[in-house]
C-alpha positions in Angstrom: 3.7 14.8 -14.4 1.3 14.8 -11.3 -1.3 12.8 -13.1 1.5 9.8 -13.3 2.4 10.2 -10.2 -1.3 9.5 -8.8 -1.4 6.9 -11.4 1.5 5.5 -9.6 0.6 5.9 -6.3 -2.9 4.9 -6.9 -1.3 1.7 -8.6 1.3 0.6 -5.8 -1.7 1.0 -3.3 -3.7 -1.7 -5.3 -0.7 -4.3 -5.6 -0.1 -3.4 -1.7 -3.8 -4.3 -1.0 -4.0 -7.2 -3.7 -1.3 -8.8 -2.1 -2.8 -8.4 1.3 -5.5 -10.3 0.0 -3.3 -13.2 -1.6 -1.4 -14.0 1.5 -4.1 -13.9 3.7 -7.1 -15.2 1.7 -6.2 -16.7 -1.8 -2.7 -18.6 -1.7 -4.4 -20.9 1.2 -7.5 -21.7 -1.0 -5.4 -22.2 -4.3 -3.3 -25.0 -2.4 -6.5 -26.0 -0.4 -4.4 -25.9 3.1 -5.2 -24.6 6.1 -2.8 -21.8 7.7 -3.6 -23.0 11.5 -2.7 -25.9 12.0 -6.1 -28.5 12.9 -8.3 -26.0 11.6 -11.1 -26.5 9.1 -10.4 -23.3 7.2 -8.3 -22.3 4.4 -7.8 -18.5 5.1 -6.7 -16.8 7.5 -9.8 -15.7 9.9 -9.1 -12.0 10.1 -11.9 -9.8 11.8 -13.6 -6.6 10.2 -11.2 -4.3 12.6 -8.3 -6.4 11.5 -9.0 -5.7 7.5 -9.3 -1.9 8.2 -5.8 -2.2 10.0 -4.5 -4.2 7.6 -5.3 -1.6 5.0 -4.4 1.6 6.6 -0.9 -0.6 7.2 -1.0 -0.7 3.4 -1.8 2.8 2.8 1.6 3.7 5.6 3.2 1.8 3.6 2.9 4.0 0.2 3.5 7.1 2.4 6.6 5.8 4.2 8.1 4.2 0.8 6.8 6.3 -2.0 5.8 9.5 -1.1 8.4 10.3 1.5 11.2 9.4 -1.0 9.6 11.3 -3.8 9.0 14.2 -1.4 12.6 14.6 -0.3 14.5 13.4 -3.1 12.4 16.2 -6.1 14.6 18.5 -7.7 13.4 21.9 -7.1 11.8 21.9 -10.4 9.8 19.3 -9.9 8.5 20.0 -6.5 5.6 20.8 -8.0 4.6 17.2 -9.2 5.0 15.5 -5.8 1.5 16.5 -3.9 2.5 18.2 -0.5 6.2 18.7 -1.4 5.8 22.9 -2.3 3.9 23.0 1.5 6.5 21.2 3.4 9.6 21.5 1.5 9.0 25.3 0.1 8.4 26.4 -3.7 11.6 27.4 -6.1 
């Protein structure tokens, strides 16, 4: 069971970042409009150090909503398939 649960979580953080990247970049360039309002551009202008926060938002995300949950909510038998659950939570 831990291999589908990386699958998972490997999975939710790629729709989390594909997202990211069709609300800032491709939505505005599909409907060629411009997100600012008089501006030539049709994405949003986000800066290098902007992306990485973006991302590690994304990545806070999976914790806070996917892991946590799975963490706390594991029957005892399954503790073992959550990563970090035995260590925080105790084994059987």
């Amino acid at each position: 069971m831990q291999p589908q649960w990386w699958l998972a979580a490997v999975l939710l953080t790629g729709f989390g970042w594909l997202c990211l990247g069709w609300f800032t970049i491709f939505r505005w360039q599909v409907t060629g409009t411009s997100p600012i309002e008089g501006a030539n551009v049709n994405f949003y202008p986000v800066p290098p150090g902007g992306w990485i926060l973006l991302i590690g938002f994304v990545l806070f995300d999976v914790i806070l909503l996917f892991w946590l949950p799975t963490m706390l909510a594991s029957p005892r038998t399954y503790r073992f398939v959550v990563p970090g659950a035995v260590t925080i939570l105790g084994s059987r």
